[in-house]
C-alpha positions, 0 to 999 in steps of 0.5 A: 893115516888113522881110519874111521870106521863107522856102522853106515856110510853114505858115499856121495853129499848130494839131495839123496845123502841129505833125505837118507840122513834124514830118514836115519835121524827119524828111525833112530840113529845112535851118535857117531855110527853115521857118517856122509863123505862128500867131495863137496865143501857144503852139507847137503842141498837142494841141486835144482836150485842152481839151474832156477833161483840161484841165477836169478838177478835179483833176490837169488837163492844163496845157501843156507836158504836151500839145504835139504829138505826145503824142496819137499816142504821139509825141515832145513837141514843145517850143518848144526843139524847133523852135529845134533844128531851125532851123524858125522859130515865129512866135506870136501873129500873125495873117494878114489877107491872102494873095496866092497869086499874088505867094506873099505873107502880110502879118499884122494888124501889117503884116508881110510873109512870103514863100514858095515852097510854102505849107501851109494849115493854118488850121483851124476857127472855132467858129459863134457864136450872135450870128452868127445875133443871138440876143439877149443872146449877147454877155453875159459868161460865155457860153463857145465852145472852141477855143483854150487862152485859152478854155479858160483862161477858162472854168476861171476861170469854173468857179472862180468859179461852183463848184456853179454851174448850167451850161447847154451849147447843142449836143449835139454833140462839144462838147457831149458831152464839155463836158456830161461835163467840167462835172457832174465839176466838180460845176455842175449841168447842162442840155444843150439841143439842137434834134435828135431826139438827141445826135451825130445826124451820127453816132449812130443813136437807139439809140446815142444812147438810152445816152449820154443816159440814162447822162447822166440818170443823172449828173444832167444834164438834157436838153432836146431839140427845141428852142433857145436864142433869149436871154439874160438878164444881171445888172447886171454883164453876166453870164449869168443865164438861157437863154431857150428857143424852147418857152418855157422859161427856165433859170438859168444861171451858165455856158453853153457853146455848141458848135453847130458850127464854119466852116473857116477859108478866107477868106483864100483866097477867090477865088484857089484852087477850093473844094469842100464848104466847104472847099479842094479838094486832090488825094490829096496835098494839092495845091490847084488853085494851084501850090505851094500846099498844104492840110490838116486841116479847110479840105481837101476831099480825095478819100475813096479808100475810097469813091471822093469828095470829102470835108472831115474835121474830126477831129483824126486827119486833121489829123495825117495830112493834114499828115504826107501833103502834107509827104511830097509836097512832100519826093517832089517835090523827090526825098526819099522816096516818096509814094503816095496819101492812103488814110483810114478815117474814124475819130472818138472821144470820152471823157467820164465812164468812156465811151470809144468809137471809130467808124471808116468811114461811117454809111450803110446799114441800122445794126445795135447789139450788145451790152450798151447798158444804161447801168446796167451796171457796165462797158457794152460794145456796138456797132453795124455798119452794113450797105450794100449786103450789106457792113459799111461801117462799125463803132462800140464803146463800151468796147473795148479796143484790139485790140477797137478794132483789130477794128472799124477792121479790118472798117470798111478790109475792108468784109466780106460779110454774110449777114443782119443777124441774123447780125452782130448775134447775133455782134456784137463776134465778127464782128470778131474773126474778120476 
């Protein structure tokens, strides 16, 4: 087969590809030297909205509504949009080998695509239960999100299962905003996970106390302490029970999994240095192998703030990280300044009529504030966490956004604290007076 050969390359068409193309476009990129490869059949687009809008049962999010860069307030970028500007989007191919030294991809067709500066942007892969053969976890209707054909397929199934029973394994991310998506479908719904309490990588229990009562109150019923180990299924290989490690047994017409996902970086093994799982970059998100960039989920970046390496799987760092290494590949040619990547950890989440924002590390002694009753007509609370005498990081529930704005601004500052009274009595107003 021919070969491509290219100046730049971006492997991967997630959000990141989306925001770097973008950000090329800004700085000045000549027609024909930037091509995306990506193994999904659409250009770019906002990955939240399948876990949100997408499900919704009425008025749902469908593309091209939520191309990039509509997440961030930006211009929708179309497939017409690439064309315009002379970057070449390369859709449903998929890369089975890279050759870092010989700048070489060769796709699962047997293409061959060369480069002189290549940007990873592969992103995540969901963790699936027959990865650890949990017995039945091939039967039909047994769904993971990632891409727009799972989500596609598991509206499908929604339709086809209405006022069904659902059950979602993980109570994490997924399985929050999942949980959420499918009762306002009106299935009934269990949540089941292993951990003490929901989002346990980031909530305290107190935290989590509210979201899983104000879950309860929705009709969902949880299941903690325990996992899924089988599946049963009908003569047509569609799920028809979950089998718990108590003992339990649940019916289930859809199920949902969300127990995690592995960056994407075997392609990669062996030729560049990893760190924590992921690809280890500089502050602009240069790999140990020249010209050779990496961003978003698979980059084990150094976190300024707090002086270490760290991976971010969260949509706000893709955009960022993307938009970081295409400044420094442009200021290396001598278009424009760079200065080092300097992030504040931020994650958000919407389900129901909730919506929070958490920005900076949950480390140190947490302390909640506010209205967490999950009765209430519009709750409002947060919680600051308290390390070394300042406030290192910050979370609200309910906020609006110069409240918001408050809270990233303390979790950037790291303010003094002089007891834990004090900021739990002042609660939101601490922040506001930064």
């Amino acid at each position: 087969m021919a070969e491509k050969s290219f100046k730049y390359v971006i492997v991967g068409g997630g959000v990141a590809a989306g925001y770097a193309a973008r950000e090329f476009a800004k700085q000045g990129v000549k027609p024909g030297e930037l091509a995306i490869i990506s193994k999904e059949a659409v250009a770019p687009y906002e990955r939240p909205a399948l876990s949100k809008a997408y499900l919704f049962p009425e008025s749902p999010a469908r593309l091209p509504g939520f191309h990039v860069c509509v997440g961030s307030g930006g211009e929708r970028l179309l497939t017409e949009w690439y064309k315009e500007n002379g970057i070449e989007l390369i859709l449903s191919t998929e890369i089975v080998k890279a050759d870092l030294a010989g700048k070489t991809l060769i796709s699962a067709a047997g293409e061959s695509f060369k480069y002189q500066i290549l940007i990873i942007a592969t992103g995540s892969t969901v963790i699936r239960l027959a990865d650890f053969g949990v017995q039945g976890a091939d039967a039909k209707n047994i769904f993971y999100l990632r891409e727009i054909d799972d989500a596609d397929k598991l509206v499908e199934a929604i339709r086809a299962k209405k006022n069904g029973k659902a059950v979602i394994v993980g109570g994490g991310y997924i399985g929050l905003e999942l949980g959420a998506a499918l009762r306002i479908n009106n299935l009934e719904v269990s949540m089941v996970y292993p951990e003490p309490w929901c989002m346990p990588r980031l909530f305290t229990s107190g935290i989590a106390a509210f979201y899983e009562s104000y879950y309860a109150n929705k009709g969902i019923k949880i299941i903690k302490g325990t996992v899924a180990v089988g599946f049963s299924a009908n003569e047509k290989g569609e799920v028809t029970e979950v089998k718990l490690k108590d003992g339990t047994v649940l019916e289930a017409d859809i199920v949902v999994v969300g127990v995690g996902g592995r960056p994407l970086t075997t392609l990669f093994k062996g030729q560049v240095e990893e760190e924590k799982g992921g690809i280890k970059t500089d502050a602009f998100f240069k790999t140990s192998v020249p010209n050779v960039y990496a961003v978003g989920d698979v980059a084990t970046f150094p976190l300024k703030l707090y002086n270490e390496l760290r991976r971010v799987e969260h949509v706000d760092h893709s955009r960022k990280s993307a938009e970081q290494a295409v400044k420094a590949i442009k200021a290396s040619e001598g278009v424009g300044p760079v200065e080092e990547y300097d992030y504040l950890p931020y994650f958000y989440s919407r389900a129901f009529d909730l919506s929070w924002q958490f920005y900076g590390d949950n480390v140190g002694e947490p302390v909640l504030f506010g209205d967490n009753n999950p009765a209430s007509a519009k709750p409002k609370f947060g919680s600051y966490w308290i390390k070394d005498g300042k406030v290192v990081g910050a979370f609200l529930e309910g906020g609006n956004p110069d409240e918001n704005k408050a809270i990233a601004k303390v979790a950037r500052i790291q303010p003094p604290v002089e007891s834990l009274d004090q900021v739990k009595n002042e609660g939101l107003a601490f922040a506001s007076k930064i």
